[in-house]
N, C-alpha and C positions, 0 to 999 in steps of 0.2 A: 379488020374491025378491032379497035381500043377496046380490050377486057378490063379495061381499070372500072369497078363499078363506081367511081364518082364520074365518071363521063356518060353524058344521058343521048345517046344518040337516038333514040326513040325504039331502038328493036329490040329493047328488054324488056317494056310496059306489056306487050301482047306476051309475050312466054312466061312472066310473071302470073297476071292474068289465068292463062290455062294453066298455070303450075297449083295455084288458089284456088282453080276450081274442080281440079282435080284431089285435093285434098281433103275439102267441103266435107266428104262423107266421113272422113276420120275423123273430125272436130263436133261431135253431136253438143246442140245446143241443152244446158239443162233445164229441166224444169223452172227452176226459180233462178235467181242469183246469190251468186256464192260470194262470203265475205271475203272480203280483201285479206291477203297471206303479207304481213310485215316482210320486208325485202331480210331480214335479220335471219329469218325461219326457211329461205329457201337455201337446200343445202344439193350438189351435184350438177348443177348447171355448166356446161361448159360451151363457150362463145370462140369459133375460131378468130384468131386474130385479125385478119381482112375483114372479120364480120362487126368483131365492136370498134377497129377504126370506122366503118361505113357509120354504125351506128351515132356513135358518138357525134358526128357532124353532123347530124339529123338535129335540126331546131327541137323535134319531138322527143328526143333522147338526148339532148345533153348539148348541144356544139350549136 
């Protein structure tokens, strides 16, 4: 199996999936919604590097 995460062989959608839904309970929805945080203001984020190449190619984040 190709670990390179730009290759879609289709057996990462399902573990994705249960990975999502297994985390469901950590991410409580809030009551109302919250105002948008200026990207200027977010400070300790860190993105391993295989992760914002993936990202980056994403039409939805930048590529």
């Amino acid at each position: 199996m190709d670990m390179n995460p730009l290759v879609d062989d289709g057996a990462r959608l399902p573990q994705l999936t249960r990975d999502a839904q297994r985390m469901v309970p950590h991410w409580p929805v809030p009551a109302r919604a919250c105002a948008a945080v200026p990207p200027a203001l977010i400070r300790g984020v860190s993105v391993p590097p295989s992760s914002a190449r993936l990202l980056e190619r994403m039409p939805e984040y930048g590529g």
